[in-house]
C-alpha positions, 0 to 999 in steps of 0.5 A: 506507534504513531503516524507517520505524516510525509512530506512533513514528518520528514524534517526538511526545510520547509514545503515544497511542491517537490521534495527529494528525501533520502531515507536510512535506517538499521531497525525493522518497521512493522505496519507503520501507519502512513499519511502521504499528503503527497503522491511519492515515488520509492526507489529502493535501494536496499532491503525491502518495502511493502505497501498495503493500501486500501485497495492492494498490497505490493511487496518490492526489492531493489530491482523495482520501485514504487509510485503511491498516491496521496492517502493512507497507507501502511508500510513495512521496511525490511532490512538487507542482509547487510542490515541496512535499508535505503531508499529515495523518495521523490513527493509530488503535489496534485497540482505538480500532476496536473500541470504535467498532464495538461501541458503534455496532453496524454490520452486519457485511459480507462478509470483506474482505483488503483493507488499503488503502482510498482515498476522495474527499476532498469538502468534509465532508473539507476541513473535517475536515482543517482541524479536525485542524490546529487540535486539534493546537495544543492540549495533549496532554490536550485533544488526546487527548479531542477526537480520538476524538470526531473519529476517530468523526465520520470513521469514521461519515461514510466508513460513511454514504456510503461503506459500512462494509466498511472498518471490518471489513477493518481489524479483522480478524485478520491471515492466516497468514503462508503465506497473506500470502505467496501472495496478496502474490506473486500479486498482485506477480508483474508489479510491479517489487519486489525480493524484499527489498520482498516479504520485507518486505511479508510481514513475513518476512527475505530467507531465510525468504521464499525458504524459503517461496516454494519450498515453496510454488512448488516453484521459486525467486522468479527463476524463477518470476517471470521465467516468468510475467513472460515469459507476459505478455509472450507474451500482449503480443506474440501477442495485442495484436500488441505490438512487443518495444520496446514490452514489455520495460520493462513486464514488468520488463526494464531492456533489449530484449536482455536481454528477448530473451535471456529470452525465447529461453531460455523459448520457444526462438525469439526474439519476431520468430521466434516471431510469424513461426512 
């Protein structure tokens, strides 16, 4: 599957500081590798979405939307019952960002790491949904004029209600890469992703990744995943008296005997010989 690059991918006109891009598709996407080259609202309106950044991963429905700061990402689309999926994507440069944060001078919050915020989609919302459809019919020298007007409206509303601490993580520089790796693997280490997912997430190739990984780990990706995989599974078994057949997909196995296989080689005795002892 190659990546996916927006705005650029997205077979608009040409650039914009803002662009408004409605999205339909009737097939199902699986961890689609994502470069967002610009900070984006989702607004879904049918099916669902989930983001996994390198530092969270949020799951939505129609009933709330997304804001993702401009990185690396992937993105899985879900269709509807009525096997459809919809959404609305507003994109926004830094530069539009800080512009907005100097002329409305919001105090600062607390720093914030986060890169993928979520929100209820409320009746303020709808409309505002609605509104975007409508400007994106129009020219393109229309469009760009009437947009940031809207990117402002958006952006003082989610502030109002919601807090301002968004605004802030969006603009804020992103971390040295070393940094970005070590909170993306801690925050991954019981998640299904390859390690090409993570590379990817991290903005580095499948070698350097694993060149960093061990100097900061001083072990390599399997092991050391596989180890804290299996502490969990321990923690599973010996203190929510889990069973093995309930575990093994959890912590990422595809089958019991090769989790009991793992297991045994870590703790030298299998599950049912461990909890006996």
């Amino acid at each position: 599957m190659s990546v996916l690059q927006i705005p650029e991918d997205l077979k608009l006109e040409k650039s914009q500081p803002i662009l408004v891009y409605e999205h339909r598709s009737s097939k199902s996407v699986e961890r689609q590798q994502i470069i967002l080259n610009q900070n984006t609202f989702s607004f879904l309106t049918d099916g669902k979405k989930e983001v996994m950044s390198a530092q969270e991963s949020i799951t939505i429905d129609p009933t709330q939307f997304l804001v993702m700061k401009a990185g690396h990402c992937l993105m899985t689309e879900r269709l509807s019952r009525g096997k459809t999926y919809r959404s609305v994507m507003l994109t926004f440069s830094s530069e539009m960002l800080l512009k907005f944060l100097r002329k409305q001078r919001i105090p600062k919050p607390a720093a914030s790491a986060q890169t993928v915020f979520s929100f209820p989609t409320d009746g303020f919302v709808l409309n505002f949904i609605e509104s975007l459809l409508t400007i994106s019919e129009l020219s393109q020298p229309m469009q760009s004029k009437l947009l940031e007007v809207k990117l402002e409206e958006i952006l003082l509303y989610i502030s109002e209600i919601h807090g301002a601490d968004f605004l802030y993580a969006l603009a804020a520089n992103s971390d040295r890469a070393t940094q970005k790796l070590i909170r993306t693997v801690e925050s991954n280490q019981l998640s299904k992703l390859t390690i090409k997912e993570l590379a990817f997430l991290c903005d580095m190739s499948v070698s350097t990744f694993k060149r960093e990984f061990t100097r900061q780990f001083a072990t390599s990706p399997i092991k050391w995943f596989q180890q804290k995989r299996l502490a969990y599974a321990h923690h599973l078994l010996h203190q929510e008296h889990r069973k093995p057949s309930e575990v093994y997909y959890e912590v990422g196995y595809e089958n019991l005997s090769s989790f009991i296989q793992a297991y045994k080689q870590q703790y030298k005795a299998t599950p049912r010989q461990h909890r006996k002892s």
